[in-house]
LOLO-694886 format. One record per residue (C-alpha): residue number from 0; x, y, z. Coordinates in pm, 1 decimal, always signed. Layout:
BEGIN
<rec><lumfi>NUM</lumfi><u>X</u><v>Y</v><w>Z</w></rec>
...
This chain:
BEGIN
<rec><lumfi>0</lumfi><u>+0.0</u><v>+0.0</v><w>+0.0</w></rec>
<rec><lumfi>1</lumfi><u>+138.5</u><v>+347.5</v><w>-91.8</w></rec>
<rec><lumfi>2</lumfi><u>+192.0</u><v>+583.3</v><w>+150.6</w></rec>
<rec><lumfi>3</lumfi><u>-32.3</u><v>+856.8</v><w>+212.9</w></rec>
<rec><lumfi>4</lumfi><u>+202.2</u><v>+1144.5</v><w>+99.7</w></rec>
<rec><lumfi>5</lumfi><u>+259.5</u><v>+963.3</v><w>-231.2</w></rec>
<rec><lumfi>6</lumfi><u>-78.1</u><v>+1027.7</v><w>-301.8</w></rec>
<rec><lumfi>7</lumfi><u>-55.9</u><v>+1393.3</v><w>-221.6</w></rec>
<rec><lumfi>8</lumfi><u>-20.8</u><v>+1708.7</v><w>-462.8</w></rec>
<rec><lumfi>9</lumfi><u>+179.7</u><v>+1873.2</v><w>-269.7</w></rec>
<rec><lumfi>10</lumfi><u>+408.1</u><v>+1575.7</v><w>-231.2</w></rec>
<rec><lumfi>11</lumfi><u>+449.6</u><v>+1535.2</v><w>-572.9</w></rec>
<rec><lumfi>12</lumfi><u>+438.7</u><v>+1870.3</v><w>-623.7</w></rec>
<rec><lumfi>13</lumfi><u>+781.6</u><v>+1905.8</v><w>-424.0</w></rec>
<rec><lumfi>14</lumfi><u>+902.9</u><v>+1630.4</v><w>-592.3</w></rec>
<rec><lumfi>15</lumfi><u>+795.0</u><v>+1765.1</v><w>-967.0</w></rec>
<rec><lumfi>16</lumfi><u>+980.2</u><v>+2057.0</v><w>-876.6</w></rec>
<rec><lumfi>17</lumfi><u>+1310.1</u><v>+1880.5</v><w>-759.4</w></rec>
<rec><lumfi>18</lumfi><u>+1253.8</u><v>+1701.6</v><w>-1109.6</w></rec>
<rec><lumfi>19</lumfi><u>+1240.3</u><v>+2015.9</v><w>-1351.2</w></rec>
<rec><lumfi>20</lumfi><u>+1512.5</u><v>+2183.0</v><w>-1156.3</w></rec>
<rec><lumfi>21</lumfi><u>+1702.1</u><v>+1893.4</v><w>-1209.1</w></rec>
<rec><lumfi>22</lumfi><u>+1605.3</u><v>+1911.9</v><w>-1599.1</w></rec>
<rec><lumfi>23</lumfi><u>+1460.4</u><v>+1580.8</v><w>-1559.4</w></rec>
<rec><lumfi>24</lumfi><u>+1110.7</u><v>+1732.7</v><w>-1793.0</w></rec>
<rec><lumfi>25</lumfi><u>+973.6</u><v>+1390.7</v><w>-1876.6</w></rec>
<rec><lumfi>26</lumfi><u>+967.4</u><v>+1287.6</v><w>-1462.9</w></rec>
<rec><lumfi>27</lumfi><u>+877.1</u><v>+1651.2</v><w>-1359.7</w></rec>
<rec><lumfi>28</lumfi><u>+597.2</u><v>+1668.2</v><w>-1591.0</w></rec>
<rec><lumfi>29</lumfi><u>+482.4</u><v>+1308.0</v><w>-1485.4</w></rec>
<rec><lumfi>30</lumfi><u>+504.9</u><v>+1391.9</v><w>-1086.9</w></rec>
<rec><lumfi>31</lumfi><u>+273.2</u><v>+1737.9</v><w>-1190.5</w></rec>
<rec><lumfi>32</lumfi><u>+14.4</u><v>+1519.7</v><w>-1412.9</w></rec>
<rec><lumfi>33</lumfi><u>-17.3</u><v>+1325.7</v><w>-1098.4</w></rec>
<rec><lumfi>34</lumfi><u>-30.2</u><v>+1616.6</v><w>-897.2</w></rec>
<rec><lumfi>35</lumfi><u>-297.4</u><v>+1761.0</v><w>-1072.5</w></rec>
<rec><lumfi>36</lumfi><u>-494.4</u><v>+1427.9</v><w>-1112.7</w></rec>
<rec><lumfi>37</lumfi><u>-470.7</u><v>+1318.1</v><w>-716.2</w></rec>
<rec><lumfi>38</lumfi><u>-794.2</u><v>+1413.4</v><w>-527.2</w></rec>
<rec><lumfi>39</lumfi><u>-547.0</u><v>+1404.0</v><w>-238.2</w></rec>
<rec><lumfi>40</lumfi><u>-516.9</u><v>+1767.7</v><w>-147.0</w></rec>
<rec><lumfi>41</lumfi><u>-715.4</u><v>+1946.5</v><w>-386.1</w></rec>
<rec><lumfi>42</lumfi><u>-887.2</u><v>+2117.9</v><w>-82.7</w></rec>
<rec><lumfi>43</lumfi><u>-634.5</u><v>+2233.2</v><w>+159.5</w></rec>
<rec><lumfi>44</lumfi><u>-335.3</u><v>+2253.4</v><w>-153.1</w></rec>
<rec><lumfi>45</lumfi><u>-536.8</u><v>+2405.9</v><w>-404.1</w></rec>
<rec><lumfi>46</lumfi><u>-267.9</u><v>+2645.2</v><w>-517.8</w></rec>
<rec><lumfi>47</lumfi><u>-61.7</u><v>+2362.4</v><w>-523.7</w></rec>
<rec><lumfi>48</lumfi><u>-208.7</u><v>+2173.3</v><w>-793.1</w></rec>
<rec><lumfi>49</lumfi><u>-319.9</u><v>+2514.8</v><w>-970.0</w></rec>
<rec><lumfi>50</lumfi><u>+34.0</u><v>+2637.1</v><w>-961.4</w></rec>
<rec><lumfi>51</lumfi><u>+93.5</u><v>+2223.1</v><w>-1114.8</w></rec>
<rec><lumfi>52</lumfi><u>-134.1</u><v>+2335.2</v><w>-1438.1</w></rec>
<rec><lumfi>53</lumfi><u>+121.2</u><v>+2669.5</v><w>-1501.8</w></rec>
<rec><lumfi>54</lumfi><u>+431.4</u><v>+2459.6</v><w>-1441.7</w></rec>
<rec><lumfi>55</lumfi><u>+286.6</u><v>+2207.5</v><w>-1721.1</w></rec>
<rec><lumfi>56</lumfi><u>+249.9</u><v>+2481.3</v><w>-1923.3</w></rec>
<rec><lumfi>57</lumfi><u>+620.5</u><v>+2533.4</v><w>-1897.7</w></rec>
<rec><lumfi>58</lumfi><u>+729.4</u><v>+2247.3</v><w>-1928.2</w></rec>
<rec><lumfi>59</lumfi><u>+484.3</u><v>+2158.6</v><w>-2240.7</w></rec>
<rec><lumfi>60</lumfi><u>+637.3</u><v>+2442.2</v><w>-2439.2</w></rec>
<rec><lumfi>61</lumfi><u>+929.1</u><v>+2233.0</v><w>-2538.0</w></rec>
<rec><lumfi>62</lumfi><u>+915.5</u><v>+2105.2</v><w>-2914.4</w></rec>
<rec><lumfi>63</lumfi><u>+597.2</u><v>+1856.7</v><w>-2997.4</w></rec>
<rec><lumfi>64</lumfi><u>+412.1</u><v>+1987.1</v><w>-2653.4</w></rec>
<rec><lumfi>65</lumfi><u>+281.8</u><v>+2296.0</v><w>-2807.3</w></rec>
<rec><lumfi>66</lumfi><u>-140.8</u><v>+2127.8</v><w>-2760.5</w></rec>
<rec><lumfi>67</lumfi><u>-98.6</u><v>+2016.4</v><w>-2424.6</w></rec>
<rec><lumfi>68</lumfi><u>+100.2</u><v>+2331.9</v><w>-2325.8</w></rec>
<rec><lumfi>69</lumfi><u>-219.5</u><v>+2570.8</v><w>-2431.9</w></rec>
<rec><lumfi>70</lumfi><u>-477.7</u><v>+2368.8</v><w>-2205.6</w></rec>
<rec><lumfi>71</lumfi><u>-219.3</u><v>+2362.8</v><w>-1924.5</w></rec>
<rec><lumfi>72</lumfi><u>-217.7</u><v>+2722.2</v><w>-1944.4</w></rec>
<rec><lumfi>73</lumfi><u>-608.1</u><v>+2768.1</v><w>-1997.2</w></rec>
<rec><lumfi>74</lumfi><u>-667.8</u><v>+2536.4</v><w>-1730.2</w></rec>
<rec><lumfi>75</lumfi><u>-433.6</u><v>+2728.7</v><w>-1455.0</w></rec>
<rec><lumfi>76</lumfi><u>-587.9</u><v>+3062.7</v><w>-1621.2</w></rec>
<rec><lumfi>77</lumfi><u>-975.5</u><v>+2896.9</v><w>-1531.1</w></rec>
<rec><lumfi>78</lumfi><u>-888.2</u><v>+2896.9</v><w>-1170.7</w></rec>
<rec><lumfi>79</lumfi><u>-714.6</u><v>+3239.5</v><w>-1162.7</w></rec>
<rec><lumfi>80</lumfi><u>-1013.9</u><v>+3432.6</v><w>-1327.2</w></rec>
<rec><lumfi>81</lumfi><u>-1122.4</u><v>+3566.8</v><w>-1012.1</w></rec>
<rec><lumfi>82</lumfi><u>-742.1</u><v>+3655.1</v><w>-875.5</w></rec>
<rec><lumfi>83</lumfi><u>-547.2</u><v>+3939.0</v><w>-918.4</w></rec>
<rec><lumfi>84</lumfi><u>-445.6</u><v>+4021.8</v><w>-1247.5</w></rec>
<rec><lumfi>85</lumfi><u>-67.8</u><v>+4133.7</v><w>-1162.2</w></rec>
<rec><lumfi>86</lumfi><u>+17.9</u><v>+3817.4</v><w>-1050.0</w></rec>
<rec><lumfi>87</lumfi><u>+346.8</u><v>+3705.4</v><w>-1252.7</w></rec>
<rec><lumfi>88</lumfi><u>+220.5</u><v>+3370.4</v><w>-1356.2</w></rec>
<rec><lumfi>89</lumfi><u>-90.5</u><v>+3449.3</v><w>-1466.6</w></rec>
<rec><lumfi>90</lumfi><u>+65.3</u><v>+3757.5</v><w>-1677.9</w></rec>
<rec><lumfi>91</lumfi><u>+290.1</u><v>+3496.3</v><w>-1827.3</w></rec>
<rec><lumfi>92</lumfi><u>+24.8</u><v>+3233.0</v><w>-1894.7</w></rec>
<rec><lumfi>93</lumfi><u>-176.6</u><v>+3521.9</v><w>-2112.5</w></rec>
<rec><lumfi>94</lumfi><u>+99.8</u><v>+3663.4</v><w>-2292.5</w></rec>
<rec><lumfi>95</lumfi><u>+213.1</u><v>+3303.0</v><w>-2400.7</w></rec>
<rec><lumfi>96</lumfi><u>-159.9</u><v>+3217.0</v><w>-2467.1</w></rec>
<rec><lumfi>97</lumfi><u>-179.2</u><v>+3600.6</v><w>-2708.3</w></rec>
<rec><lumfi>98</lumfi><u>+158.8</u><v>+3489.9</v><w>-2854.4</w></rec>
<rec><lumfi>99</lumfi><u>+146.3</u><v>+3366.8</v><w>-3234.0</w></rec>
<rec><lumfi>100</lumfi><u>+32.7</u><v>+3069.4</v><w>-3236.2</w></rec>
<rec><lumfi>101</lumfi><u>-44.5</u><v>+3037.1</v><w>-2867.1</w></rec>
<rec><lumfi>102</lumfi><u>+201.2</u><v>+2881.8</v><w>-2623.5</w></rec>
C-alpha cells in the first residue's frame, strides 16, 4: 500500500519541482500530471495543484508539446479568473496564450 504522501499534490508537487530543476522534464511533468490528477489535497493545496497546471504549461512548451502546453495554461488561467491580475504567472500564462500561435 502506498503511503499517504505519495498520493498527495503537494508531495508530488515538491518532488515535480526537484525534477524540472534537475532538468529531468519527462519525470517533472509526470510527478505534476499526478499532482494535478490526485484528489489528495485538492482542498487544503489548491494552489498547489493550480500552480501544477502553469508549471505544465512550462514544461509543455518544449518542441511537440505545443497542444498540451495551451490547455495547461487555460486550465491554470480557469482557476485564476477571479485573482489578481498582476500576478506574474498568470501575466505569463496570457501573454504566451496572445503569442502567435499560442504557447
Amino acid at each position: 500500500m502506498a503511503n499517504h504522501w505519495e498520493a498527495h499534490a503537494l508531495f508530488r508537487s515538491a518532488l515535480a519541482l526537484a525534477r524540472y530543476k534537475a532538468q529531468d522534464l519527462d519525470g517533472a511533468s509526470a510527478e505534476y500530471e499526478k499532482a494535478v490528477s490526485l484528489p489528495s489535497g485538492r482542498s487544503t493545496c489548491g494552489d498547489v495543484v493550480v500552480g501544477s497546471f502553469h508549471m505544465l504549461g512550462q514544461i509543455y512548451q518544449q518542441p511537440g508539446g505545443k497542444g498540451k502546453a495551451i490547455e495547461s495554461y487555460r486550465t491554470f488561467l480557469s482557476f485564476c479568473k477571479n485573482a489578481d491580475p498582476g500576478i506574474s504567472e498568470a501575466k505569463e500564462a496570457r501573454k504566451r496564450l496572445a503569442a502567435p500561435g499560442g504557447a
